[in-house]
C-alpha angles and dihedrals in degrees: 000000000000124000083214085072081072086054100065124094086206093057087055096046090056088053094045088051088053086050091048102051096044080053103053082041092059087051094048085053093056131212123304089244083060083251124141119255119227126188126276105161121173133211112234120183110232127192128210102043124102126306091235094048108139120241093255096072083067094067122103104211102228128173126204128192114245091212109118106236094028100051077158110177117224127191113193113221107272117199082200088067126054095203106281093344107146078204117078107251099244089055090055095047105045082040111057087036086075102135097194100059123239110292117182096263099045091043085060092049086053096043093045091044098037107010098236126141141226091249089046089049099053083041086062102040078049097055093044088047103038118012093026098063083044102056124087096251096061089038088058099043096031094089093056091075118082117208090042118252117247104225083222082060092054128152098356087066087057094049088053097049084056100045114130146103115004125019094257110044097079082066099041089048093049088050092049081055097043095047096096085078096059099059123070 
């Protein structure tokens, strides 16, 4: 899968109107209490994505009940955000799923395209190889894979797994799986 795919606006629409649609989903649903949801996004200010991406790609769709005495936040599962990630989901995983390892001139190319750096990148090779297997999300999913993943193989053994049709949907695919990790 290209890099150049992270490069695309229209990439980054089709995840915002995922996003968009999981969120107005979550507000149809209402709030536990049977209150109504009203919008509290939030702007977050990602890094990776195009230049020319609009200011609304920085906005985290959030929902919050209107019931006095619940006022519970929700916030729906985004396959633009990897949890707290200041990098959009999509850069740290193509990224990290490099195969042939950074070597100076294609860590300039990924510094100059997506701003990150040689110590974000093996932090984030750290956290899919090390924290990642650990955590209760990958512990839950994890037997559904036969044969088993490697942690040292994450996250280009997902990709593969999802490999199939257009260039991007690997990728899309891989995020919608991933989007637990992006809700509380």
């Amino acid at each position: 899968m290209s890099l150049r795919l992270l490069c695309r606006r229209k990439f980054w629409g089709f995840l915002f109107g995922i996003d968009r649609d999981v969120a107005a989903s979550a507000r149809e649903r209402g709030c536990g209490c049977g209150g109504v949801l009203h919008a509290a996004n939030f702007p977050r200010k990602p890094r990776g994505g195009p230049p020319d991406l609009g200011r609304e790609h920085g906005m985290r769709f959030s929902l919050c009940c209107a019931v006095d005495g619940c006022r519970r936040r929700v916030t729906p599962e985004s396959v633009r955000f990897l949890g707290r990630r200041v990098f959009l989901g999509g850069v740290v995983v193509l990224i990290a799923a490099l195969r042939e390892g950074l070597t100076p001139r294609r860590l300039a190319a990924l510094h100059r395209l997506f701003g990150a750096t040689r110590s974000t990148i093996e932090r984030w090779r750290r956290w899919w190889h090390e924290e990642f297997p650990e955590g209760s999300f990958w512990r839950g999913v994890r037997g559904r894979f036969v044969p088993a993943i490697a942690a040292e193989d994450l996250p280009q053994a997902l990709l593969d797994l999802f490999v199939r049709g257009a260039e991007h949907e690997p990728l899309v695919d891989l995020l919608r799986f991933l989007a637990p990790l992006s809700a509380r």
